[in-house]
MARMIVEX-780913 format. One line per field, with one value per residue (C-alpha): x, y, z; residue in three letters; residue number from 1. Coordinates in Angstrom, 3 decimals, m for minus. Layout:
N
east = c(X | ...)
north = c(Y | ...)
up = c(Z | ...)
residuo = c(ala | ...)
num = c(NUM | ...)
END
This chain:
192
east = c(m47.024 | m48.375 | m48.150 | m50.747 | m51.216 | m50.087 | m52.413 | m52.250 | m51.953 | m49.374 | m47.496 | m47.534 | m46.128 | m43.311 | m42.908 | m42.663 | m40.241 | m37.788 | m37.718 | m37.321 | m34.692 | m33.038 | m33.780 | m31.836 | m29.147 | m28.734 | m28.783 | m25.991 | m23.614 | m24.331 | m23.190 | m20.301 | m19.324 | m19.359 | m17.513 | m14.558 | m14.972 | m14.677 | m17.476 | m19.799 | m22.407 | m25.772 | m29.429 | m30.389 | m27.511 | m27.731 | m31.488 | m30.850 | m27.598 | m29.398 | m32.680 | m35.095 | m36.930 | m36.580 | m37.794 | m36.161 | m32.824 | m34.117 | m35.552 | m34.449 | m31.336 | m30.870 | m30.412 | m27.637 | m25.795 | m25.801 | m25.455 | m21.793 | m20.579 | m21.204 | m19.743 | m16.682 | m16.368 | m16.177 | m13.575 | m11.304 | m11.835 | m11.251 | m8.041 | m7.334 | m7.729 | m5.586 | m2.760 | m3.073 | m3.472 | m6.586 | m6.345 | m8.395 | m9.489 | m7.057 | m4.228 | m6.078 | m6.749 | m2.802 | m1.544 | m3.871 | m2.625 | 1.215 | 0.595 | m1.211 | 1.940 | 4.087 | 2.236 | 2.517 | 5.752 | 6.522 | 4.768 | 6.752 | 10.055 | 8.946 | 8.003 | 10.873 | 13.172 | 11.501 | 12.266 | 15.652 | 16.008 | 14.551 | 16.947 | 20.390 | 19.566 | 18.450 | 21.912 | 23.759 | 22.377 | 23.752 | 26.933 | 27.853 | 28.937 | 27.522 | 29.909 | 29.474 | 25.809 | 25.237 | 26.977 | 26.037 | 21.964 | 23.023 | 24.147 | 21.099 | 18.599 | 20.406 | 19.910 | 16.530 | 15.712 | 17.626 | 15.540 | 12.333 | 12.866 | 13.543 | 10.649 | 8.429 | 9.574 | 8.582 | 4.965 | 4.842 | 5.787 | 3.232 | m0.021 | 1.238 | 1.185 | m2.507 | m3.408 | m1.972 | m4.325 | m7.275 | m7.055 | m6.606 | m9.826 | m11.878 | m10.739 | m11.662 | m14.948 | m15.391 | m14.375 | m16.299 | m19.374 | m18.538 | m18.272 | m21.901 | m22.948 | m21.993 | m22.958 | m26.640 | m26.800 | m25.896 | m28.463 | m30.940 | m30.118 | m29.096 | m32.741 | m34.803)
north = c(m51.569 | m48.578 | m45.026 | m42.898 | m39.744 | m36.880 | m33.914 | m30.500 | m29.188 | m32.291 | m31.246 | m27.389 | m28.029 | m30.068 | m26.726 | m24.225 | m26.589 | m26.907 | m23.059 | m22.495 | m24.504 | m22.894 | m19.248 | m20.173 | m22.112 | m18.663 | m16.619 | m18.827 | m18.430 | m14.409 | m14.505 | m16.639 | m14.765 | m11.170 | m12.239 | m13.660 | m10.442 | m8.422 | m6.630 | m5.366 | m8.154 | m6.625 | m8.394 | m5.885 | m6.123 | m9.641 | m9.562 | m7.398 | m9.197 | m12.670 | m11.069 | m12.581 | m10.681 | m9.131 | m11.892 | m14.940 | m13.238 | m13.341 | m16.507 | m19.503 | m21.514 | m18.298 | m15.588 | m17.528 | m17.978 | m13.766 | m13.103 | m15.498 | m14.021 | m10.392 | m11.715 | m12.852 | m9.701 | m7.920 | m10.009 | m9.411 | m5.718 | m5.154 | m7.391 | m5.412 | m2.349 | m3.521 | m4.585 | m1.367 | m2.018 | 0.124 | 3.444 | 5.634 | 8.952 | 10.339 | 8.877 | 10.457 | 13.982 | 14.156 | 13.050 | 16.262 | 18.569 | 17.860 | 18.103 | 21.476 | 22.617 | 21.229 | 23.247 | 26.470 | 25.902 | 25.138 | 28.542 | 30.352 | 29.529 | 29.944 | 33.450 | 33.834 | 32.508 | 35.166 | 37.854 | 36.952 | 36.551 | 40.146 | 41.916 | 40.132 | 41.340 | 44.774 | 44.648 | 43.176 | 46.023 | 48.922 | 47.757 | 46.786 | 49.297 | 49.904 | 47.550 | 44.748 | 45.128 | 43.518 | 40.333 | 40.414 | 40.504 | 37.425 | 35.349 | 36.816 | 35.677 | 32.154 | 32.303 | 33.418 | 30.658 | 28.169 | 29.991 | 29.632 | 25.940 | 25.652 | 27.759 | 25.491 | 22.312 | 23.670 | 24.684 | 20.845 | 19.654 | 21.886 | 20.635 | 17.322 | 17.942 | 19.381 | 16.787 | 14.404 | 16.652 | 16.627 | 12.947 | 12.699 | 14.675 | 12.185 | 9.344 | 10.976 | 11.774 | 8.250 | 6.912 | 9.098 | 8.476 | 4.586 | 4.813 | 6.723 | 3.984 | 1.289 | 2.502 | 2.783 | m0.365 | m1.967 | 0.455 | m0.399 | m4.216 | m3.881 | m6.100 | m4.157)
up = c(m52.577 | m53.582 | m52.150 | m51.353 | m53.206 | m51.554 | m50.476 | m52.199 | m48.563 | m48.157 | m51.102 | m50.174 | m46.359 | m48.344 | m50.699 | m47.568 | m45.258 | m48.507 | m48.971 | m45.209 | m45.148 | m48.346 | m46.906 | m43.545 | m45.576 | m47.459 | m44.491 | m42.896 | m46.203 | m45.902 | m42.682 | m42.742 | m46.043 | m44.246 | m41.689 | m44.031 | m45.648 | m42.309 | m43.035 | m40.102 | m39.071 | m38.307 | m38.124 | m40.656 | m43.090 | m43.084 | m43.749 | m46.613 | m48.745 | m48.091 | m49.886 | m46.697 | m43.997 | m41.520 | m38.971 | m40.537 | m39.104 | m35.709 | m35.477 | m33.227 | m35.149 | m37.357 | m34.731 | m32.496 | m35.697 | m36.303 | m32.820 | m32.456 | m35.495 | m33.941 | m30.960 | m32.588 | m34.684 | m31.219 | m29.446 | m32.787 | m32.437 | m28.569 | m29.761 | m32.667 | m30.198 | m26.930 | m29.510 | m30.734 | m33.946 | m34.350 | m35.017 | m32.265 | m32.565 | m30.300 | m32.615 | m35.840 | m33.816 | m33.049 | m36.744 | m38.069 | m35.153 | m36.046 | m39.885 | m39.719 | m37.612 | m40.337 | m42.412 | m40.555 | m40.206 | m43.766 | m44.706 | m41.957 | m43.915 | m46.975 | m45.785 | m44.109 | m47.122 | m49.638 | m47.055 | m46.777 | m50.808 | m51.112 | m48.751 | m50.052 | m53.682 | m52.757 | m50.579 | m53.794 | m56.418 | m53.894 | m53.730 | m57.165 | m59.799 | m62.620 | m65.054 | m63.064 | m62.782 | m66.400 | m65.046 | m61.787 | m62.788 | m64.889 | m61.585 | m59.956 | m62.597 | m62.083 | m58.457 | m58.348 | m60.749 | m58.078 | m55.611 | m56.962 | m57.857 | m54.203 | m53.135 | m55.836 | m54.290 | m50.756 | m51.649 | m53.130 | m49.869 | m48.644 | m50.595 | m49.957 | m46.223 | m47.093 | m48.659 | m45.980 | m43.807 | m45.655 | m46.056 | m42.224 | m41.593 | m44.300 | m41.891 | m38.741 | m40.187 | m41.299 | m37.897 | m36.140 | m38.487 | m38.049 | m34.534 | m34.341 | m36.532 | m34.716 | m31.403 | m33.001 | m34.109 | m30.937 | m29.239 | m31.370 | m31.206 | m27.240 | m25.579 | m23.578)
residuo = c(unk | unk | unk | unk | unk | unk | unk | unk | unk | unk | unk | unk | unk | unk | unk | unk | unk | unk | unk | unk | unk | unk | unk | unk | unk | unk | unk | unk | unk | unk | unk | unk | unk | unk | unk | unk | unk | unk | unk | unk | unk | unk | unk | unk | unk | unk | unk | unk | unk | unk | unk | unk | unk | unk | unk | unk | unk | unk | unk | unk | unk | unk | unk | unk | unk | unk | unk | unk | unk | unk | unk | unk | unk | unk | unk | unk | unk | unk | unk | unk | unk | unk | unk | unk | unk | unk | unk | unk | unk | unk | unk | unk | unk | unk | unk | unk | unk | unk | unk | unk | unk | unk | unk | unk | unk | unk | unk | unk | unk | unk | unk | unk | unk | unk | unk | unk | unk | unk | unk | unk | unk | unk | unk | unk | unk | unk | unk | unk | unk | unk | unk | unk | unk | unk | unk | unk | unk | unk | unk | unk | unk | unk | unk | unk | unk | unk | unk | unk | unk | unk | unk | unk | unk | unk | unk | unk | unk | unk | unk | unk | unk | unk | unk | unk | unk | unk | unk | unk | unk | unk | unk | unk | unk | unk | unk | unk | unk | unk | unk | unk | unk | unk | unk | unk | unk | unk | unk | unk | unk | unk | unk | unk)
num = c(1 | 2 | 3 | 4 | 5 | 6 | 7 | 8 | 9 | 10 | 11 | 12 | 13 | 14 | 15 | 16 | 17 | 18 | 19 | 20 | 21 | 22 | 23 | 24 | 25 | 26 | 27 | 28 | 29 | 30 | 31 | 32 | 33 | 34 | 35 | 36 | 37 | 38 | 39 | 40 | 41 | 42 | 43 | 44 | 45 | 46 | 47 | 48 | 49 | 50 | 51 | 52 | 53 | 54 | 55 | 56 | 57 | 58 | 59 | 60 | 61 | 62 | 63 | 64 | 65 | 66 | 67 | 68 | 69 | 70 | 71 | 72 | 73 | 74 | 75 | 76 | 77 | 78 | 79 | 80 | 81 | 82 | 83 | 84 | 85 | 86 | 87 | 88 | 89 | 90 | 91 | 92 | 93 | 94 | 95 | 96 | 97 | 98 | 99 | 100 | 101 | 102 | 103 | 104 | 105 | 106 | 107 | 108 | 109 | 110 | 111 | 112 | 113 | 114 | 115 | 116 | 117 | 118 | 119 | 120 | 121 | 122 | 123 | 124 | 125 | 126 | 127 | 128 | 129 | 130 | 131 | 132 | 133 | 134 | 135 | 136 | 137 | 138 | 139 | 140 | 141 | 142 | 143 | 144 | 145 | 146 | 147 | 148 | 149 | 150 | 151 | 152 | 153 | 154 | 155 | 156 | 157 | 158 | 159 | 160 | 161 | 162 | 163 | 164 | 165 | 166 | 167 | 168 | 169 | 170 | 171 | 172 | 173 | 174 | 175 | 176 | 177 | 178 | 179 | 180 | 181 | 182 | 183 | 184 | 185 | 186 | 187 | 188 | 189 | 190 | 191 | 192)
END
């Protein structure tokens, strides 16, 4: 029994159905790899880390494999969200409101502590006579020092709050800029 030689147009049909298969094999991988990863499943981003076109994502076998990942990626997210695990931008807007009040506040004290400092050792040097002054600039010089230590250690606590702060606004930027994302890729995805 012998075979009969195979076509070139045989042997080229055999060539495209193997890589078709190997592109949607790769696609598949992508996508179950992104969502292990938790990263955002979109037509186009899968398109893009499999290295295929744009169409292979949408076509028939391919594009109800995307489209339960997405869905699946949603349910976890409105889960995420009613367990309140997700932080919303209500949540982020309040955190930055009370740390720039414990900011104003920590300034306020400071002011009011430097103030205070001033007006006990002007006090101080009236009373005082004039032998006791020597010694009593010596206990002053420690205090201030004390006192500045102190007022040191509050301005830390203060650029940490501002850096708290600033680091709150980066991740309502980011959320909002997420959220803008997300909402055009499902308009842009949404059928017509």
């Amino acid at each position: 029994m012998t075979k009969e030689p195979r076509t070139p147009a045989q042997v080229l049909l055999e060539s495209r159905q193997r890589d078709s298969r190997e592109k949607r094999a790769k696609v598949l991988a992508v996508v179950d790899t992104m969502k292990a990863d938790g990263d955002p499943i979109t037509f186009l981003a899968v398109a893009k880390r499999a290295g295929v076109s744009n169409w292979l994502v949408y076509a028939e076998g391919v594009r109800e494999h995307i489209e339960a990942a997405r869905g699946g990626q949603a349910k976890a997210g409105a889960r995420k969200r009613k367990e309140g695990s997700a932080t919303s931008a209500a949540s982020l807007a309040t955190d930055l409101e009370f740390a720039r009040a414990q900011v104003r506040a920590l300034t306020e004290e400071r002011d009011r502590l430097r103030a205070a400092m001033q007006r006990n050792l002007g006090e101080q040097v009236n009373v005082l006579a004039s032998k006791d002054l020597v010694a009593r600039v010596q206990e002053l010089t420690v205090a201030n020092q004390q006192l500045t230590a102190a007022m040191a250690q509050a301005e830390a606590d203060r650029n940490d709050i501002l850096a708290e702060l600033a680091e709150a606004q980066d991740d309502l930027v980011a959320a909002r800029t997420a959220l803008r994302n997300m909402m055009r890729d499902q308009n842009r995805d949404a059928p017509q």
